[in-house]
MARKOLZA-166306 format. One record per residue (C-alpha): y, z, x; residue number from 1; residue in one letter. Coordinates in steps of 0.1 Angstrom, whole numbers. Each point is the difference from the previous one (the first is absolute). Layout:
<nodes>
{node {Y,Z,X},NUM,A}
...
</nodes>
This chain:
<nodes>
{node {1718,883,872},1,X}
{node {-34,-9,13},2,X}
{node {7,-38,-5},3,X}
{node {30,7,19},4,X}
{node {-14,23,26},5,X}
{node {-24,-32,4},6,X}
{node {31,-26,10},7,X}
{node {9,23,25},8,X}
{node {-30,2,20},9,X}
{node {-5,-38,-3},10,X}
{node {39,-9,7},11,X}
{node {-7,-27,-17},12,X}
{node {-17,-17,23},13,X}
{node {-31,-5,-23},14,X}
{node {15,-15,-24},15,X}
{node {17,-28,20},16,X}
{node {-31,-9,14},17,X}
{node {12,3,36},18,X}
{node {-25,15,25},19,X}
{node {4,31,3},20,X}
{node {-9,28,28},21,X}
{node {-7,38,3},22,X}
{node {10,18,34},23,X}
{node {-10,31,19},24,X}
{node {-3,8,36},25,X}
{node {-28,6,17},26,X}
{node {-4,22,30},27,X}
{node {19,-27,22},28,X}
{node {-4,-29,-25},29,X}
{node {9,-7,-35},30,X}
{node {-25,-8,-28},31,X}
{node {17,-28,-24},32,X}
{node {-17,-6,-35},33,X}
{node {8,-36,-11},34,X}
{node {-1,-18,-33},35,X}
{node {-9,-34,8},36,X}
{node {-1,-11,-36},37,X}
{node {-8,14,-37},38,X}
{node {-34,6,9},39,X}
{node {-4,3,35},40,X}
{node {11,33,19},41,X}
{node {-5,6,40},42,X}
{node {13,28,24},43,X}
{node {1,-4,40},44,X}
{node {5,16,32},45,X}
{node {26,-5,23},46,X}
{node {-3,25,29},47,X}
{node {32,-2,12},48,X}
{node {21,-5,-31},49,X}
{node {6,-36,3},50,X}
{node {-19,-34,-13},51,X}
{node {-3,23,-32},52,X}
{node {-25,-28,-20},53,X}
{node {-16,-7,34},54,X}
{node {-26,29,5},55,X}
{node {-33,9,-12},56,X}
{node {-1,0,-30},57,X}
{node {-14,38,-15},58,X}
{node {0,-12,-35},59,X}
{node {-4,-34,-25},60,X}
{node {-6,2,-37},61,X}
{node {19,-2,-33},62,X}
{node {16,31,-4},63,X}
{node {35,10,16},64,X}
{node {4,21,20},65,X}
{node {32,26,-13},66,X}
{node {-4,29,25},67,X}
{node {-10,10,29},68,X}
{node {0,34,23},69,X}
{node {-15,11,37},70,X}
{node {-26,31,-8},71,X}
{node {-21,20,24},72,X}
{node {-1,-39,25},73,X}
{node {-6,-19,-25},74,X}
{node {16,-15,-34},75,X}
{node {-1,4,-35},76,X}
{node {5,-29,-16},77,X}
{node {13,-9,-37},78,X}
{node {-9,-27,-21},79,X}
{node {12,-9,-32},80,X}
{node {-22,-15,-28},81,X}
{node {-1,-13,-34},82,X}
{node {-7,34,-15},83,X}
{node {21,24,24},84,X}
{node {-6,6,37},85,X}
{node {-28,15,22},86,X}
{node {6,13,39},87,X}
{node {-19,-5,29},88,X}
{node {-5,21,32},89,X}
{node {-12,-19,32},90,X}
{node {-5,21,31},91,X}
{node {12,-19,23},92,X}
{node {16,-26,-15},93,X}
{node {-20,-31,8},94,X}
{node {-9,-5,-34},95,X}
{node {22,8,-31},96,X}
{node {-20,-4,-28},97,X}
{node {-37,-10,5},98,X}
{node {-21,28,19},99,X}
{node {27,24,-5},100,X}
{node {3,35,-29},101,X}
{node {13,-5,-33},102,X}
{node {19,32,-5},103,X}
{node {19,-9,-34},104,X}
{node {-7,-23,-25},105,X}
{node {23,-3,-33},106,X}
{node {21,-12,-27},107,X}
{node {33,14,22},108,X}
{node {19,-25,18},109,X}
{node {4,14,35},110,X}
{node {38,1,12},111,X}
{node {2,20,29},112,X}
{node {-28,11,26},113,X}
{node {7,28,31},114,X}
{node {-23,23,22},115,X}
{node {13,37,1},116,X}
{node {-14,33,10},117,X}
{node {-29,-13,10},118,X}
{node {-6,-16,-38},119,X}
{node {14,-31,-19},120,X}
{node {26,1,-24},121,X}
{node {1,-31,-24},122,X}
{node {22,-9,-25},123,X}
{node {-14,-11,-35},124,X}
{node {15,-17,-31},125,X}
{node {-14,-11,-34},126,X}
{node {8,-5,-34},127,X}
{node {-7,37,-6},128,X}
{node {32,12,27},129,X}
{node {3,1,37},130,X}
{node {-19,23,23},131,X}
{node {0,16,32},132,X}
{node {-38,12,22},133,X}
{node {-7,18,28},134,X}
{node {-40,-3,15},135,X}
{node {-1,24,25},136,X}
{node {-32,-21,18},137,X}
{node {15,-35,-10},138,X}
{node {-29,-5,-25},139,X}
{node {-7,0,-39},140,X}
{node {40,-7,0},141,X}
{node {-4,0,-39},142,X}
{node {-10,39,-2},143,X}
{node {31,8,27},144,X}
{node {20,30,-11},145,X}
{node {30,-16,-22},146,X}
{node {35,10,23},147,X}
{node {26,-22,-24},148,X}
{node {-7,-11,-40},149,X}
{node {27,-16,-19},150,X}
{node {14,-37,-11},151,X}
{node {18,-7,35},152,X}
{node {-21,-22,27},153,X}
{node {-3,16,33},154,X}
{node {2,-39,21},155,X}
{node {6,18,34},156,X}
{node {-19,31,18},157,X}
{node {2,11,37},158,X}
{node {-7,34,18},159,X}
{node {33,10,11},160,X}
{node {3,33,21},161,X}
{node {-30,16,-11},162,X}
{node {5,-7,-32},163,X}
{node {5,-33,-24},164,X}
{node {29,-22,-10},165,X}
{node {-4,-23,-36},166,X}
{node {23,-26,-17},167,X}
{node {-2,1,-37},168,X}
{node {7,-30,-22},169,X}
{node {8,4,-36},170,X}
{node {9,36,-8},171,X}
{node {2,13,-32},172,X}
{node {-11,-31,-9},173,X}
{node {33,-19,10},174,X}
{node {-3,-31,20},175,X}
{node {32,10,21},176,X}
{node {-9,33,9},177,X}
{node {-16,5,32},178,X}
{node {-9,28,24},179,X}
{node {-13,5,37},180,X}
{node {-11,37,2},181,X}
{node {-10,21,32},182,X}
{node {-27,24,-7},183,X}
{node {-5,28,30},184,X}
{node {-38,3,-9},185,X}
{node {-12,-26,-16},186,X}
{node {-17,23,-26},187,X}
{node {30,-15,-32},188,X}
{node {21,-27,0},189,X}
{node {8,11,-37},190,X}
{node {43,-3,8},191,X}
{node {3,41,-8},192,X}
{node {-23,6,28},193,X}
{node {14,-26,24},194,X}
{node {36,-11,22},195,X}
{node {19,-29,-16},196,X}
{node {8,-24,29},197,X}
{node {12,-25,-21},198,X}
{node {8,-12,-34},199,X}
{node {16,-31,-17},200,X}
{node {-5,-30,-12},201,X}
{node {-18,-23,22},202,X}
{node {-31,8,7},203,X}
{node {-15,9,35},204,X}
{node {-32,-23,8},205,X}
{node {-10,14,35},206,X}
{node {5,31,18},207,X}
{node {-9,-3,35},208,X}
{node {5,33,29},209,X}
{node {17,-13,26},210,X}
{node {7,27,34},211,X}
{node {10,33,-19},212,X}
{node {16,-18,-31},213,X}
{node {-9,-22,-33},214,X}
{node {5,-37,-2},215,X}
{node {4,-15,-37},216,X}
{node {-3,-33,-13},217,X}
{node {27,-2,-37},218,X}
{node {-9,-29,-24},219,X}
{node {24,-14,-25},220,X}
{node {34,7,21},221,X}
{node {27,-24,-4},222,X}
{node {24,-5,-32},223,X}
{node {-28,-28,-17},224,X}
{node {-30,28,15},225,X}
{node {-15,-29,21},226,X}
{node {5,18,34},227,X}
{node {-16,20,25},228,X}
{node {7,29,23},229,X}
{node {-15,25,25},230,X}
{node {16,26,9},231,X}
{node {-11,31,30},232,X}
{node {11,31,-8},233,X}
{node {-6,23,34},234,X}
{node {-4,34,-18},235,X}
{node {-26,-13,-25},236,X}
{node {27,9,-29},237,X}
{node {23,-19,-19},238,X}
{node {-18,-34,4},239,X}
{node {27,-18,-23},240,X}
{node {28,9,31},241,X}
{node {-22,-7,28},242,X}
{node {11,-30,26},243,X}
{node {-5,-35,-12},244,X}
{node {-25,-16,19},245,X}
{node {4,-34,-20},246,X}
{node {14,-12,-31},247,X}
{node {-7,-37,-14},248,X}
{node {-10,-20,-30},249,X}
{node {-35,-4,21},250,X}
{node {-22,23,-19},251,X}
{node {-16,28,24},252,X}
{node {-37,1,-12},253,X}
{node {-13,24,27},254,X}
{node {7,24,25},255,X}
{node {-25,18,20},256,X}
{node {6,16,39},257,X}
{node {-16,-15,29},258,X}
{node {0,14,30},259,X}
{node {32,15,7},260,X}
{node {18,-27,-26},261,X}
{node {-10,-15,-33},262,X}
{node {-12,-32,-13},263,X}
{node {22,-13,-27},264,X}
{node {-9,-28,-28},265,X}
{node {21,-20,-13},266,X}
{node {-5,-25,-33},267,X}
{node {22,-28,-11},268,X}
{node {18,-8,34},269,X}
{node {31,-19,-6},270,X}
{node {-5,0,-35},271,X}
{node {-28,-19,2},272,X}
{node {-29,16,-16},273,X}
{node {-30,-17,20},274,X}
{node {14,9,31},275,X}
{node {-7,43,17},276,X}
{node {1,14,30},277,X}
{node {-14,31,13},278,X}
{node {29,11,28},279,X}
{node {-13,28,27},280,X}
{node {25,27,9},281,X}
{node {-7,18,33},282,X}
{node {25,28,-8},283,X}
{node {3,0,-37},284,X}
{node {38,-10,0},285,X}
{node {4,-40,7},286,X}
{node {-23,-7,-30},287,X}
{node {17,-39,-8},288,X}
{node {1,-10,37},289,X}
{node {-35,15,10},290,X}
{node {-29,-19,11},291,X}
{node {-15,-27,-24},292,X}
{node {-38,14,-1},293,X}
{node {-10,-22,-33},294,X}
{node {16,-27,-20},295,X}
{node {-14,-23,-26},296,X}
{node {-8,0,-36},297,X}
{node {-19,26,-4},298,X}
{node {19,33,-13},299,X}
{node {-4,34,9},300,X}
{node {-4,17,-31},301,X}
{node {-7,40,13},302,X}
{node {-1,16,30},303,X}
{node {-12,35,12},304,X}
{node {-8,15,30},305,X}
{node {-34,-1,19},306,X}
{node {-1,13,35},307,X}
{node {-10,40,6},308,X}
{node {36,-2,18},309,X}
{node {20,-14,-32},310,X}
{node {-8,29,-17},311,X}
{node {-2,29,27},312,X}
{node {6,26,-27},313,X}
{node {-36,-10,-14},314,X}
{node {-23,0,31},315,X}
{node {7,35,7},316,X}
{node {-20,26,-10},317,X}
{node {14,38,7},318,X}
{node {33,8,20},319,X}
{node {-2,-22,31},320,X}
{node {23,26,19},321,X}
{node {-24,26,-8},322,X}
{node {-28,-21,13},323,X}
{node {22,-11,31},324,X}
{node {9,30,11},325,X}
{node {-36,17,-6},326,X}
{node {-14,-33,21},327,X}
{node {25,6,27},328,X}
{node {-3,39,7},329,X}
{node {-36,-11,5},330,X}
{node {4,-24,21},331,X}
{node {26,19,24},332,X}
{node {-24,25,-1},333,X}
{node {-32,-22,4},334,X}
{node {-23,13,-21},335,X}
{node {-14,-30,-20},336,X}
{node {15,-29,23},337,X}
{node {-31,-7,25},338,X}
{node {0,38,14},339,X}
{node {-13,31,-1},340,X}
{node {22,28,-15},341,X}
{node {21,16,28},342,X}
{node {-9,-30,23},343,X}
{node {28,-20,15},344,X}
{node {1,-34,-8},345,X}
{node {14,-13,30},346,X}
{node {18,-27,-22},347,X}
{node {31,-11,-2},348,X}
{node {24,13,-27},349,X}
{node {1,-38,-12},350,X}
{node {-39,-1,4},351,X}
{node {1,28,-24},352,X}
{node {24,-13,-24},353,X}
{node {-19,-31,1},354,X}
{node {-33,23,-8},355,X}
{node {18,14,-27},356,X}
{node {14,-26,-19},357,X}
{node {-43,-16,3},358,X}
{node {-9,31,-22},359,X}
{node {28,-1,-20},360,X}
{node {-2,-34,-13},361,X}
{node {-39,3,-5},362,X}
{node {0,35,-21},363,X}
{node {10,-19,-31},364,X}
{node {30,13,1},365,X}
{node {23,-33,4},366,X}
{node {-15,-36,-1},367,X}
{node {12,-30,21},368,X}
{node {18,3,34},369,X}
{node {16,35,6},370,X}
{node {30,-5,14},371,X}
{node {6,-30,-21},372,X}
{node {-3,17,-27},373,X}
{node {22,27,13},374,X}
{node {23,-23,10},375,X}
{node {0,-20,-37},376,X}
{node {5,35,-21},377,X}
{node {-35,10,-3},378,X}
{node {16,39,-3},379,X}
{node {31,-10,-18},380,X}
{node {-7,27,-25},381,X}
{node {6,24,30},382,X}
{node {27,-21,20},383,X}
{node {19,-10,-30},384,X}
{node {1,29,-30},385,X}
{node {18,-10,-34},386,X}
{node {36,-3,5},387,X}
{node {6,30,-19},388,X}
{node {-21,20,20},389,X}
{node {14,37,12},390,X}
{node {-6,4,34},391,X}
{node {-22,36,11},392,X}
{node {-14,11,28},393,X}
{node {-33,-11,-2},394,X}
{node {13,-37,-1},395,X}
{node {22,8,27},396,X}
{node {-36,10,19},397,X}
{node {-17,-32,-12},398,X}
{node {29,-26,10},399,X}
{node {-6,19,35},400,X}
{node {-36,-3,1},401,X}
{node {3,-33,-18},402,X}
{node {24,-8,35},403,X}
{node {-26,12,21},404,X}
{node {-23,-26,-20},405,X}
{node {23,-28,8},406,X}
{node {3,9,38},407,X}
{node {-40,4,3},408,X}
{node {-2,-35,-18},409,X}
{node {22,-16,17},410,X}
{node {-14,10,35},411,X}
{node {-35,-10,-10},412,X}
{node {15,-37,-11},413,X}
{node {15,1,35},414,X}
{node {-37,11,18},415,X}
{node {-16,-23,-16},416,X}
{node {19,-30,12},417,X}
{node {-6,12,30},418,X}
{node {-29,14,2},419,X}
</nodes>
């Protein structure tokens, strides 16, 4: 299983000798980790998600990178070596590796990296099993409490409506026998404790949230198990019925959103195994016909997230309606905004909206842009309850103040355009 478990991360790219790359957004950008030969590795910067090699360049050594994921502004980093892997946490980003934390060092192969609840969760395997760790401070990763032990790999992990989605590969021990599991708190991904969204033969390589919904990338599809898939299943359920996105013999080798799309890599274009593409998808749907962002030899061997807005489910901390509508009432009332209790604040009701949304974004509670994280899903826990859900009163109540939220949002985007 673990030499297995290893193939699969590498999709087999460093065997071939091909160059091979490593992808993540960042804020507005994208990160790419290269390998430029056997024994030279580089990662760049491309602030705009195009001329992916062109960058600066964050990192050069001669250890791969095999994982990447945005925490707290900056990145953690992982790097495989010749006696396991070790982890890396840069602030900001600049630099990957040298200046930056080690925060796990060990014989484990690292297969799958994501922030969540304000912690890391990383994905180990070894020759003694496969595990699961959650650091609630994204440090000492090795001494994280354990949330999944067994033989399967976990190569996929993504917050997912306030909690965390997983693909398995290798359950029980079998090779075609894979899972992709939705866990409401993150706290078990042990299958007991967890929703099955999916399970069959081919495995499931990337799971990416796209709008209120899952996209999933299938390997080994086709009668001979040499093609690809990804599918987008809207209600975050039944990934193996979702809407195919694209189906070829082109191998998909990474999936992560971008903006309000995804960037898509693609390996062995044509059939030809020195030739990839990395396609940009402003909407998530025309994946094949999308913009060429990348192509050469070089071949994108993971992907994960990196932007604060990727993963909105992570950069929150509390209930952001809560903190809205606390941050509101005082505004309308203005109290902390710039006046004196029971003074009016001869403001405009955009002015104060405007006020508002200042404070809200700088209590902590969300990171980034307010209303683009809003706008991106950055309350989809609230605005989008499992599928199953039951509906009550109090949701009732929160979809109405969740309404109000929109409205206020909305008219601030509008204010301050105009000023």
């Amino acid at each position: 299983m673990f030499r297995s478990v290893l193939g699969l991360i590498a999709c087999s790219a460093f065997s071939t000798g091909i160059a091979t790359a490593q992808q993540i957004s960042y804020n507005e950008g994208v990160i790419a980790a290269f390998r430029v030969s056997s024994t030279e590795y580089v990662a760049h910067y491309s602030p705009n998600g195009r001329d992916l090699s062109g960058g600066a360049c964050l990192y050069r050594g001669s250890q791969p990178v095999v994982a990447m994921a945005p925490y707290r502004g900056g990145v953690l980093t992982a790097l495989l070596n010749a006696t396991g892997s070790s982890i890396y946490f840069s602030p900001d980003g600049k630099h990957l590796v040298e200046g930056a934390v080690r925060v796990y060092e060990g014989a484990a192969v690292v297969t799958a990296l994501a922030p969540f609840s304000n912690g890391v969760l990383v994905g180990l395997c070894g020759e003694g099993g496969c595990r699961v760790l959650f650091s609630p401070n994204g440090r000492d990763l090795a001494d994280g409490r354990v949330v999944y032990e067994g033989r399967a790999s976990v190569v996929s992990l993504a917050p997912f409506r306030g909690g965390v989605v997983a693909s398995f590969v290798g359950v029980a021990g079998r090779p075609d026998l894979n899972r992709v599991v939705y866990s409401r708190d993150g706290q078990s991904l042990n299958n007991e404790a967890c929703e099955l969204l999916y399970e069959g033969r081919s495995p499931v390589t990337f799971l990416t949230p796209l709008r209120s919904g899952l996209m999933a990338v299938f390997g080994g599809c086709g009668p001979d198990g040499r093609e690809s898939k990804v599918l987008f299943s809207g209600e975050g359920a039944r990934l193996g019925e979702g809407e195919v996105c694209y189906s070829g013999r082109s191998t998909v080798c990474g999936l992560i959103p971008f903006r309000s799309g995804v960037l898509v890599a693609f390996t062995g274009i044509n059939g030809d195994s020195a030739k990839n593409r990395v396609h940009l998808s402003v909407d998530g749907y025309d994946i094949v016909d999308g913009e060429t962002v990348y192509e050469g030899t070089s071949v994108v061997t993971a992907m994960s997230q990196f932007s604060a807005g990727a993963y909105p489910d992570a950069a929150l901390v509390g209930d952001p309606l809560n903190s809205w509508t606390a941050v509101r009432s005082a505004a309308f009332s203005c109290s902390p905004i710039g006046c004196d209790p029971g003074e009016k604040c001869g403001k405009t009701e955009g002015q104060q909206i405007r006020d508002a949304v200042i404070q809200w974004a700088s209590s902590g509670v969300i990171k980034g842009d307010p209303v683009d994280q809003w706008a991106t899903g950055a309350a989809l826990k609230i605005a989008n309850p499992p599928h199953n859900a039951t509906p009550t009163r109090e949701s009732h109540q929160r979809f109405e103040r969740m309404d109000r939220m929109n409205r206020d949002l909305e008219r601030y985007d509008r204010f301050s355009r105009t000023g």
